[in-house]
N, C-alpha and C positions, 0 to 999 in steps of 0.2 A: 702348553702350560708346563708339563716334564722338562721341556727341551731349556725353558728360559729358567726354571728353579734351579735343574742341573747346574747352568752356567753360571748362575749367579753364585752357586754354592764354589763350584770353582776358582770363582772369581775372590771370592771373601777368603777360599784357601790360600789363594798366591795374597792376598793383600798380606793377609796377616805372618807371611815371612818378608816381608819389605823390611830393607833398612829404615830406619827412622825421616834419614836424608834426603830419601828419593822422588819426593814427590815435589815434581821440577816447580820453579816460582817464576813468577809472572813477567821476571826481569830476562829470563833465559832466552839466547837465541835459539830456532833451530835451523839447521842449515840440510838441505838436499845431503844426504848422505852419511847419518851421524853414525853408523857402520862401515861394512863392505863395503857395500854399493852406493852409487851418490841416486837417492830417491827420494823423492817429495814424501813428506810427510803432513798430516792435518786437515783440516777442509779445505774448502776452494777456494777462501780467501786467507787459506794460511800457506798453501800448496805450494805459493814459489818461493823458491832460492833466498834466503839474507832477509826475509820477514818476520815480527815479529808475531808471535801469539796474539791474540787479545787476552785481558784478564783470565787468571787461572781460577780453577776452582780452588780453594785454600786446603782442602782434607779433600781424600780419597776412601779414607775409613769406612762412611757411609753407604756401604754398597749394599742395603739392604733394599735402599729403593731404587736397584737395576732389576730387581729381583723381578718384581710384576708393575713398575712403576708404571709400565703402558696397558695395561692390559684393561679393554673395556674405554679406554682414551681415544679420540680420534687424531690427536694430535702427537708429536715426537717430544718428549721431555729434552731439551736441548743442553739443559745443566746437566743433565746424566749422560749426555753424552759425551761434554765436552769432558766429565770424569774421566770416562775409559777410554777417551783419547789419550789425554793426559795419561792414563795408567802404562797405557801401550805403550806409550811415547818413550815413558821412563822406565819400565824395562826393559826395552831397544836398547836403552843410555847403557845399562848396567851387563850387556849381553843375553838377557833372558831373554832370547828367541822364543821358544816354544810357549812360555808363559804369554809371552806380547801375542803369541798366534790365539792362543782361547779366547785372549780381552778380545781384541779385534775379531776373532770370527764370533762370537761371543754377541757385539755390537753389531754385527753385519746379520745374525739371524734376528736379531729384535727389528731393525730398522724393517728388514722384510715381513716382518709378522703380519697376517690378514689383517689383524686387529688395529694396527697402526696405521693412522692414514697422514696422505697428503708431506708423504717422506720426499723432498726432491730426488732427484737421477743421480744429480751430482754428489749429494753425504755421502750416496752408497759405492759413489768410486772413488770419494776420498777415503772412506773406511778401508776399498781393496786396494786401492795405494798402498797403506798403511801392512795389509795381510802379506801383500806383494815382497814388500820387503821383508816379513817373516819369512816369506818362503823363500827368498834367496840366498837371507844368512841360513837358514836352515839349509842347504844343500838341495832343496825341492825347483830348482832351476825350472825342470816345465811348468811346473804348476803355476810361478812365480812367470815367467814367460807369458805363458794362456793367460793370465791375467794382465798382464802391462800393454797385449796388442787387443784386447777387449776395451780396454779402458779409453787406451789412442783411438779406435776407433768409434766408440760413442760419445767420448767428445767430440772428434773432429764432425761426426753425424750430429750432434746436441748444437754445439755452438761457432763450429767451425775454426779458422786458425786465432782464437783468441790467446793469452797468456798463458791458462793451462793445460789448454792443450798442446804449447808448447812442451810446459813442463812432461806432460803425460809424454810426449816426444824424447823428451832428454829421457828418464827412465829407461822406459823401452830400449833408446838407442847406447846408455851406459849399459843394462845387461847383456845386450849382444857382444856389444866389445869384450867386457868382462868375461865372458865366456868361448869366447876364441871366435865367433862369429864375424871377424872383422867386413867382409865382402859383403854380407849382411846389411851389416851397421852403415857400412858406406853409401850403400846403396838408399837405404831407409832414410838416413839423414839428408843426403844431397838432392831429395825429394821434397824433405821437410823445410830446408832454407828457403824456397822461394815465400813462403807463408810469412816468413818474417816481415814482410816489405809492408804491411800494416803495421808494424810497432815501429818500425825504424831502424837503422843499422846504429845504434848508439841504446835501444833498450836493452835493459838487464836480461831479457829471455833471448835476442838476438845473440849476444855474446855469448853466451851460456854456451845456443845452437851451434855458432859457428864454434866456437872452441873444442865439442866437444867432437861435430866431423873431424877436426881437424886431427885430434886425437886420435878417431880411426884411423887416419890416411897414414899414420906414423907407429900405428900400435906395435908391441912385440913381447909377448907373454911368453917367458921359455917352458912353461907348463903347460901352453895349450898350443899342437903343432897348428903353422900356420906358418902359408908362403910370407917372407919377410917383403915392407914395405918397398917399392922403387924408387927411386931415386924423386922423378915428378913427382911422386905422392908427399916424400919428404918436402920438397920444396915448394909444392903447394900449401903442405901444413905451415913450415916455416911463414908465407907469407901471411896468410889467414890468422896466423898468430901472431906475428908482427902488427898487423891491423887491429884487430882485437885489443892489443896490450897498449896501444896509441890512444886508443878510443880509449879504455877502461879509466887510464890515467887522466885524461884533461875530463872525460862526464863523472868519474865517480871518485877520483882520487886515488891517491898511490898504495894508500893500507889498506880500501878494500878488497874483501874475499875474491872477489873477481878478478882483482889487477892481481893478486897476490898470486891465484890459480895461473893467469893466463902467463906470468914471468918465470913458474913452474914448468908448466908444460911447454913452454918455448926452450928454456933451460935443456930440459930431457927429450925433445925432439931432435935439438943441435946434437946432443950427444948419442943419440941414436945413429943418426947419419955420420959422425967422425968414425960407429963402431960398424958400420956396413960400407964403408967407402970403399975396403978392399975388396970385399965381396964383388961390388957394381965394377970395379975396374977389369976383376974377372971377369965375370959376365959377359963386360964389354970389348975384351982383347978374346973369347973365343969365336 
């Protein structure tokens, strides 16, 4: 009862410095990554990539019924929850990591509370989804790690290779990258593509997967050392991305996120290999 009054009083601290603006409306996209990192944000049917919300809650002001709204309930107050999603959500928007981290971890000890019952498995790892990615803009990398391969993995145990468990995949496999783990990421991903063969090589989470190996196989961060890409790794990205960018354009169209992304990373994969060519040719005359 301390733990949840504390939070809530926290919670009504961070409201009450909000801009006026910020409390996102129901027209808004969110997309995998509206930071750093490209990560699923929302519940399990808001989790993937280029979807929209369902309806918003209008005011977030009311946070006085986060306070004990469950307490002595058997059930989960769902409009309070989709509140401090929403809350999280949009101080993510605005950079307030640390704040987004109380809302969310804030939600993640209520959902656990004894008193609350009949919480599914899956809120509670759309909530750490959501903490996940506080922890990565924050610079808490393990912590932010330990929770992204927890997640993959009680999905893939929950429901096996469905949709977000992909997504929970792409996560996972964008931190590793993002962190210099590229050998990692390769490895983890080129596991993960054969799951796709249930949605089909033309779903939005397919494309996602493949684009995002493909990413691996080409990556090159000069802040984090790491043996640079070979040549075959390039020109498998290249092709993977070429397919990808084929598919994107006749299933989804030319201006969506996806086609948009994947003529990006093909862009800068070509230009990776024009800036290693010398190198490989070294390489290969010693």
């Amino acid at each position: 009862m301390v733990m949840l009054m504390s939070a809530a009083s926290r919670l009504e601290c961070i409201v009450s410095r909000l801009p006026s603006g910020l409390v996102p409306k129901s027209s808004r996209r969110q997309y995998l990554g509206p930071q750093k990192h490209s990560w699923s944000v929302g519940s399990a049917a808001r989790s993937a990539e280029l979807e929209h919300f369902p309806p918003r809650v209008s005011s977030l002001h009311s946070l006085h019924l986060l306070s004990g709204r469950s307490m002595g309930r058997p059930e989960v107050d769902f409009l309070g929850d989709n509140a401090m999603c929403n809350l999280g959500l949009g101080l993510m928007e605005v950079d307030k990591h640390d704040d987004a981290r109380v809302v969310f971890e804030a939600q993640l000890a209520q959902l656990r509370h004894p008193m609350i019952l009949h919480v599914p498995e899956s809120a509670i790892l759309d909530v750490q989804t959501n903490l996940s990615a506080c922890y990565g803009n924050l610079g808490l990398t393990e912590k932010a790690l330990v929770l992204f391969r927890e997640m993959h993995a009680k999905r893939m145990a929950m429901d096996g290779p469905t949709p977000n468990t992909l997504v929970a995949a792409y996560n996972l496999g964008t931190m590793l990258i993002d962190e210099g783990r590229r050998a990692e990421a390769i490895a983890f991903l080129r596991n993960q593509l054969p799951h796709t063969r249930r949605l089909g090589p033309d779903h939005e989470k397919t494309l996602m997967l493949r684009m995002l190996y493909a990413k691996a196989l080409a990556y090159i961060n000069d802040d984090v050392q790491m043996p640079p890409p070979t040549r075959d790794d390039c020109r498998e990205a290249i092709n993977i991305l070429t397919d990808v960018l084929g598919r994107a354009r006749r299933v989804l169209g030319p201006s969506h996120p996806i086609t948009t992304r994947a003529e990006d990373w093909l862009q800068t994969t070509r230009l990776v290999v024009r800036g290693l060519e010398f190198r490989w040719l070294v390489q290969e005359s010693m």
